[in-house]
C-alpha positions as CSV (number, residue, x, y, z in Angstrom):
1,X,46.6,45.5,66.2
2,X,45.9,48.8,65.6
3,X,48.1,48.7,62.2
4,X,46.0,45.5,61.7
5,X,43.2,47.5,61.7
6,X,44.5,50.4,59.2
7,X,45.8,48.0,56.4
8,X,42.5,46.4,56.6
9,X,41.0,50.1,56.1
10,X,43.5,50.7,53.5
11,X,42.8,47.5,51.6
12,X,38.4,48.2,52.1
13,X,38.6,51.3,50.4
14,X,40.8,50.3,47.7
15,X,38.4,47.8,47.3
16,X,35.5,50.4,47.6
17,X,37.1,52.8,45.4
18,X,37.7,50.1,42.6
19,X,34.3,49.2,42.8
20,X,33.0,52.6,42.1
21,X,35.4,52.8,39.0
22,X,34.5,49.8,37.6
23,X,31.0,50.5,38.0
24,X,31.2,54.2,36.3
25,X,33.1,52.9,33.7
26,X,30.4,49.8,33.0
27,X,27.8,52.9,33.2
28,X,29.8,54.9,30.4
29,X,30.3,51.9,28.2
30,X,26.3,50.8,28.2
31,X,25.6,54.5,27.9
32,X,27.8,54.7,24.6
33,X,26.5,51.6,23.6
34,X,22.7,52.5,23.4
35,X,23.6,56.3,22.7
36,X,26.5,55.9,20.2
37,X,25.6,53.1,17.7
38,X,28.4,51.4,16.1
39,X,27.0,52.7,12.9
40,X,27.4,56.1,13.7
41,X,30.8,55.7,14.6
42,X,31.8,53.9,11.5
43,X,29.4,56.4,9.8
44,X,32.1,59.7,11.2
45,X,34.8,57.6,9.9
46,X,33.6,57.7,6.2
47,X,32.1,60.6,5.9
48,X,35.5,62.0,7.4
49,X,37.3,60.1,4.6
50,X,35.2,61.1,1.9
51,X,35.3,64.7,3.1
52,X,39.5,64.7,3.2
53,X,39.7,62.7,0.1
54,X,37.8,65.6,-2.0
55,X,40.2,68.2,-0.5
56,X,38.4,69.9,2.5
57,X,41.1,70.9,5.5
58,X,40.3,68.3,8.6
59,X,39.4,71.1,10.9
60,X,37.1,72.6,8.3
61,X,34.9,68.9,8.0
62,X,35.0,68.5,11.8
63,X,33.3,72.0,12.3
64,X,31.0,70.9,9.1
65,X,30.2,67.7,10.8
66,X,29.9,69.1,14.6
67,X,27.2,72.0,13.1
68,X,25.1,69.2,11.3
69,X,25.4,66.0,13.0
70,X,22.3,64.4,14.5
71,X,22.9,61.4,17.4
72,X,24.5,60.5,20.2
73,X,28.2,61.2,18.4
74,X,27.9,64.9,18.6
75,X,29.2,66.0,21.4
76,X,32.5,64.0,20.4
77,X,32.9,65.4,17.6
78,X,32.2,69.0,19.2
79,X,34.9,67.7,21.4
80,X,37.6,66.5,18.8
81,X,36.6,69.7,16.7
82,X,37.7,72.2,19.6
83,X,41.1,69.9,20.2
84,X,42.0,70.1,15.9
85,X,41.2,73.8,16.1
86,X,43.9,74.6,19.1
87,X,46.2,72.8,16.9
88,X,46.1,68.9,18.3
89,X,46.4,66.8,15.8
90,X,43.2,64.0,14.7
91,X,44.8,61.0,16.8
92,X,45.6,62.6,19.7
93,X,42.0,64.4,19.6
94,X,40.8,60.7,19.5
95,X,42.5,59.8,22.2
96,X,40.5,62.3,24.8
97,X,37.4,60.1,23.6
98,X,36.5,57.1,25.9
99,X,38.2,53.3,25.1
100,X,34.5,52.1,24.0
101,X,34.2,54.4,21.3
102,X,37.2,53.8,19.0
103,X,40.0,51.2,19.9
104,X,43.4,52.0,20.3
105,X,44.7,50.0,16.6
106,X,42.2,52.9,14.9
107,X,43.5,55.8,16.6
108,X,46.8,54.3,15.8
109,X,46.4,53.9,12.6
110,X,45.1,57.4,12.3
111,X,48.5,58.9,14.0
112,X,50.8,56.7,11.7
113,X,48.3,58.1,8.4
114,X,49.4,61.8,10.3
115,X,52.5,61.0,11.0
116,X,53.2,59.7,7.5
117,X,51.3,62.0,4.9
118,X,49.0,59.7,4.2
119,X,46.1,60.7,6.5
120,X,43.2,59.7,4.4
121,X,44.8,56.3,3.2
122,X,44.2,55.6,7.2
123,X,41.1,56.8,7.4
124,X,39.9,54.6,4.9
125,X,41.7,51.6,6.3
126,X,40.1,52.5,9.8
127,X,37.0,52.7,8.4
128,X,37.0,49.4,6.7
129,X,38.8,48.2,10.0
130,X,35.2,48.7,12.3
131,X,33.1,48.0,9.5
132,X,34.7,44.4,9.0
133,X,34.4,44.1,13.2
134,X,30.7,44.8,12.8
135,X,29.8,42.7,9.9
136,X,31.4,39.8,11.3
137,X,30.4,40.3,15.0
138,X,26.6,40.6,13.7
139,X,27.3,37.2,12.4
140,X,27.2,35.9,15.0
141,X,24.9,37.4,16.8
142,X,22.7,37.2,13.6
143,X,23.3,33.3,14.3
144,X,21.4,33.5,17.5
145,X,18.6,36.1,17.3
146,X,16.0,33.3,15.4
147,X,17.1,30.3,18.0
148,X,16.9,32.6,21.0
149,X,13.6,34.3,20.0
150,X,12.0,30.6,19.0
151,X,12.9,29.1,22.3
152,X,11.8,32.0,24.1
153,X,8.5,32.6,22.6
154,X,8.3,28.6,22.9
155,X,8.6,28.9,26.9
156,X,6.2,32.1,27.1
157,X,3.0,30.4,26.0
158,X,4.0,27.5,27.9
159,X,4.8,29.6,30.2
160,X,1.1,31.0,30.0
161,X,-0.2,27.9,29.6
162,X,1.2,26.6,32.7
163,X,0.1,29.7,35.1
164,X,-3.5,30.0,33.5
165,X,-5.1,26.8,32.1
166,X,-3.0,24.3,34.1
167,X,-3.7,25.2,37.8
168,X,-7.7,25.0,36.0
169,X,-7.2,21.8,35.3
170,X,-5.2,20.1,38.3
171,X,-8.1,21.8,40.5
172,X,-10.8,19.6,38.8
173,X,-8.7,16.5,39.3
174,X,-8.1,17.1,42.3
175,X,-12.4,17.6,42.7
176,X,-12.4,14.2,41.5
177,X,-10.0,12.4,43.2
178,X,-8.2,11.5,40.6
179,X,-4.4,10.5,41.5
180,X,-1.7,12.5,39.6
181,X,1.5,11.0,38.2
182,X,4.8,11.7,39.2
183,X,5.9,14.4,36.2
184,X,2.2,16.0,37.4
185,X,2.9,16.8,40.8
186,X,6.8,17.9,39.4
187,X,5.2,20.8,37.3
188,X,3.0,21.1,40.8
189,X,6.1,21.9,42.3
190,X,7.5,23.9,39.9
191,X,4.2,26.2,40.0
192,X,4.7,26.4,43.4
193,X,8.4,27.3,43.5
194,X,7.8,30.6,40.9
195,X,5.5,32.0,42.9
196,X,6.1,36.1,43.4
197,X,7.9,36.0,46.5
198,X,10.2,33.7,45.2
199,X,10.4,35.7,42.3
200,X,11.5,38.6,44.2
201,X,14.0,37.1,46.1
202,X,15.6,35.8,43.2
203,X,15.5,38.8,41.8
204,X,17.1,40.3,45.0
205,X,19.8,38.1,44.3
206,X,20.5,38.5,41.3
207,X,21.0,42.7,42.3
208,X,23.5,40.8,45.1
209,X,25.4,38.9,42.5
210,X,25.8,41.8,40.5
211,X,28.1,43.4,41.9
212,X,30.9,41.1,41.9
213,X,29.9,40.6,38.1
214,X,30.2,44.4,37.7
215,X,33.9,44.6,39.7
216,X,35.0,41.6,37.7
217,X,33.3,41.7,33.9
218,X,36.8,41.9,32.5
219,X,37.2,38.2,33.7
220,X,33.8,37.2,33.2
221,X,34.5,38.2,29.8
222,X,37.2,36.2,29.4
223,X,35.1,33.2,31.1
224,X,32.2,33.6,28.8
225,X,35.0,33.9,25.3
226,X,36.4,30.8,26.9
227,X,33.0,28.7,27.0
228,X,32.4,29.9,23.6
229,X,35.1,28.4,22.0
230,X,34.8,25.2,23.6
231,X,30.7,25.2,22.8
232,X,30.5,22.6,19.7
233,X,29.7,24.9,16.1
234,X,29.3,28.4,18.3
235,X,33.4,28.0,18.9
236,X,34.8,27.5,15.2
237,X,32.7,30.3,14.2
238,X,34.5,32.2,16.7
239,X,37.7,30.9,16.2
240,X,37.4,32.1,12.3
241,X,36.0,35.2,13.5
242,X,39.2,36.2,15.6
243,X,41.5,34.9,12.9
244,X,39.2,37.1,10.6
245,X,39.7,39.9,12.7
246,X,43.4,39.4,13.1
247,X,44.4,39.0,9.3
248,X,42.3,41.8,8.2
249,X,43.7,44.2,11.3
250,X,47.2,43.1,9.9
251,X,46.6,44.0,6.6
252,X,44.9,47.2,7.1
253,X,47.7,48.6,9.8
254,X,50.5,47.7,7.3
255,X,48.9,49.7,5.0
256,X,48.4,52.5,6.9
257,X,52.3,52.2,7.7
258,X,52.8,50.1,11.0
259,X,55.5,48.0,11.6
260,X,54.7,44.3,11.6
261,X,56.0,44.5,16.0
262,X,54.0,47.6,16.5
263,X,50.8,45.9,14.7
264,X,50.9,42.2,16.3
265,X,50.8,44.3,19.6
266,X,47.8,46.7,19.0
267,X,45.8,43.2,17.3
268,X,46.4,41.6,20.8
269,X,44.5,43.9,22.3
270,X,41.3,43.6,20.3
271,X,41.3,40.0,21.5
272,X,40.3,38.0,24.5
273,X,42.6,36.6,27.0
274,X,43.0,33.2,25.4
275,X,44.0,34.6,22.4
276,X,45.9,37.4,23.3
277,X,48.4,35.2,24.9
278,X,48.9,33.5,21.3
279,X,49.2,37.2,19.4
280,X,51.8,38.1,22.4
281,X,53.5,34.9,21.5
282,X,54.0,35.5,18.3
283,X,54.7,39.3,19.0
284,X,57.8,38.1,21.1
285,X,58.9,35.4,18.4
286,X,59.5,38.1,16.1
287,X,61.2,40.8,18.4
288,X,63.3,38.0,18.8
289,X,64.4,38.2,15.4
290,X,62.3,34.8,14.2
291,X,60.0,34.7,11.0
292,X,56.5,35.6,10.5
293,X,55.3,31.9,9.5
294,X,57.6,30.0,11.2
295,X,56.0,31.7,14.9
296,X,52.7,30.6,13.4
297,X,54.1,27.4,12.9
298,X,54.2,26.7,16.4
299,X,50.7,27.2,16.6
300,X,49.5,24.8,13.8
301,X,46.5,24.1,15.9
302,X,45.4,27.7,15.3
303,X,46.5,28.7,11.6
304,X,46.3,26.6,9.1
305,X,48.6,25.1,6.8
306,X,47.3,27.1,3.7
307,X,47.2,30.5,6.0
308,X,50.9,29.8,7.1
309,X,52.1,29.4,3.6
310,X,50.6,32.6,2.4
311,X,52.2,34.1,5.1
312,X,55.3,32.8,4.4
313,X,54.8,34.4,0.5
314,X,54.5,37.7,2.0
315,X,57.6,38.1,3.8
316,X,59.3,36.3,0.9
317,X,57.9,38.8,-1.7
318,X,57.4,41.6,0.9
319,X,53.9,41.9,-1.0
320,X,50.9,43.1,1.7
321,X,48.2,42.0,-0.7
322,X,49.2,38.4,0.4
323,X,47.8,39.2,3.6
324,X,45.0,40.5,2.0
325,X,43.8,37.1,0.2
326,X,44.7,35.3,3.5
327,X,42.1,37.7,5.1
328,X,39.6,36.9,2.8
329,X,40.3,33.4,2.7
330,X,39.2,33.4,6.5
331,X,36.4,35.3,5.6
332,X,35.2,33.1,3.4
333,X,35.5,30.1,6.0
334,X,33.4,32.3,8.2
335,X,30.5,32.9,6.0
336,X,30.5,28.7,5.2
337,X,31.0,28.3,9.4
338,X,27.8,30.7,10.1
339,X,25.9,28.7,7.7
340,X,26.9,25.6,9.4
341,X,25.9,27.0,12.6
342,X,22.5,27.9,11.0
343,X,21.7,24.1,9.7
344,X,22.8,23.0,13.2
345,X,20.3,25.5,15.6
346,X,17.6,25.0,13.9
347,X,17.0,21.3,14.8
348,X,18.1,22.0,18.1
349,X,16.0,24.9,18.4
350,X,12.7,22.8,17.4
351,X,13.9,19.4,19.9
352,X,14.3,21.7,22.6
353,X,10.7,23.4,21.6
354,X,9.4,20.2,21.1
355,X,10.9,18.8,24.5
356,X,8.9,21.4,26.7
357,X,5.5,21.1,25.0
358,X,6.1,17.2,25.4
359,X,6.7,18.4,28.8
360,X,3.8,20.1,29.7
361,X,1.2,18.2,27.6
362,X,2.4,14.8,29.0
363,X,2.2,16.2,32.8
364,X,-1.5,17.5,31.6
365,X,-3.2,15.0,30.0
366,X,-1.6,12.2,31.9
367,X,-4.3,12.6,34.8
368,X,-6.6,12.0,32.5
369,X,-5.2,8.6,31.7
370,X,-6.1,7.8,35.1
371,X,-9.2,9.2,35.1
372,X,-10.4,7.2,32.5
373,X,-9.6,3.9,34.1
374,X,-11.1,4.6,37.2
């Protein structure tokens, strides 16, 4: 019993302890979120390239940049400056920095530019690497801003409507006796259902439900990437924004002087859970001494035909700008996906719009009706 008892403990406060962790690390990543703007980190990146390129020593442009940079990013850099100068080298400096700021494919690329001579060949590529994460990202959320602010404004003034003007109306109604329809005494019950102390017990709740999110976001993550791909439009934008992603990624770390093993493995973890188990696929094909194109092959229902064969031209010619056009060959089907996406919200957008003010109006006016044949 009394063992019982202690592995119980034992298993609480690992519990307890996990929770906290997961929660300081959600904490760090909103911080550097809001405080650390993707732009500013891709902004370091250039100007670090641009500085190296023209000459200037590494530690000399991190001092430079540490003296005179204004944001959030500062106290990185005043961070990664202090590591150069006791003789650490730039990837390893970038390492002491949190997950969220840079991934681990850019600070690899960065040790292989070291490692190889060819240190501002990699910052370049890593630069190009987040700003092609951003760009396409922003698409989609871009995509979502006009349908999300439309449908939200739409249910405010109903919203408004509904609180203010409505309970008016149903009150002289009721004055007169008048008898209300069904889809009437619905919104009734809807009024009556957000009132403030149901409000704040939902919002209790959702402070409850939280925390489970909190300890598990990693998986809700995964949940949400799931939905997204199945969601009809909003999923083969994705789709074409992780095969975006992972010809670019491919490109740009064989530049910088990765091995094609060493490369499949770093892309895998810029991905969710559903596809990461299709990068480590094809990461094992090829340790197993198969073929490029022919491990895509077996996944015909992600690449394409076309992509496959341009593959297949790179490890025949052994030519990395192959992988290039195949990136921007995705790219491409991205921007015409987005715009897809864009002719497909919008009517959606308005019917939904259109459905609640039908709503409200109908459960309104239909007393009225009544009224008028009494």
């Amino acid at each position: 019993m009394i063992s019982l008892i202690s592995e119980l403990n034992q298993r609480l406060e690992r519990v307890f302890f996990n929770f906290i962790e997961s929660f300081q690390s959600f904490l760090n990543d909103i911080y550097i979120f809001f405080k650390v703007p993707q732009n500013e980190r891709i902004s370091f990146l250039l100007q670090l390239y641009t500085a190296f390129k023209a000459g200037l020593p590494i530690s000399r442009i991190l001092r430079t940049l540490s003296e005179t940079w204004r944001g959030g990013l500062k106290p990185y850099i005043e961070n990664i400056y202090r590591s150069v100068y006791r003789g650490k080298g730039l990837a390893r400096s970038l390492d002491a920095l949190p997950e969220s700021i840079y991934p681990r494919v850019v600070r690899e690329i960065i040790r292989i530019g070291e490692e190889t001579g060819r240190l501002d060949q990699a910052l370049y590529q890593a630069y190009k690497l987040m700003e092609l994460k951003r760009d396409l990202w922003w698409g989609i959320v871009s995509s979502l801003i006009y349908p999300l602010v439309a449908i939200l404004s739409g249910i405010g003034a109903l919203v408004i409507f509904n609180s203010v003007f409505f309970p008016v109306m149903i009150e002289v109604y009721r004055s007169l006796d008048v008898p209300l329809p069904a889809i009437t005494r619905f919104i009734i019950k809807i009024n009556d259902f957000l009132s403030f102390s149901t409000l704040k017990w939902l919002l209790i709740l959702g402070l409850i439900l939280s925390i489970p999110c909190i300890y598990y976001r990693d998986r809700l993550g995964e949940l949400l990437s799931r939905i997204i791909l199945i969601t009809p439009g909003l999923g083969k934008l994705y789709r074409i924004y992780l095969l975006s992603l992972f010809f670019r990624t491919l490109y740009i770390s064989l530049q910088a002087g990765l091995s094609l093993s060493e490369t499949l493995k770093l892309i895998s973890e810029l991905f969710p859970r559903s596809l990461k188990e299709i990068v480590l696929y094809i990461y094992d094909r090829i340790r197993e001494g198969e073929s490029l194109h022919k491990s895509m092959r077996d996944l015909k229902w992600v690449f394409s035909n076309l992509a496959i064969n341009m593959v297949r031209t790179f490890e025949e010619t052994g030519d990395d700008s192959v992988i290039d056009r195949v990136a921007y060959l995705m790219e491409f089907e991205y921007q015409i996906a987005l715009k897809e996406l864009l002719k497909l919200i919008e009517p959606v957008t308005m019917v939904i719009i259109g459905g609640f003010a039908l709503f409200i109006t109908v459960g309104v006016f239909a007393p009225l009706i009544n009224l008028l044949r009494i």
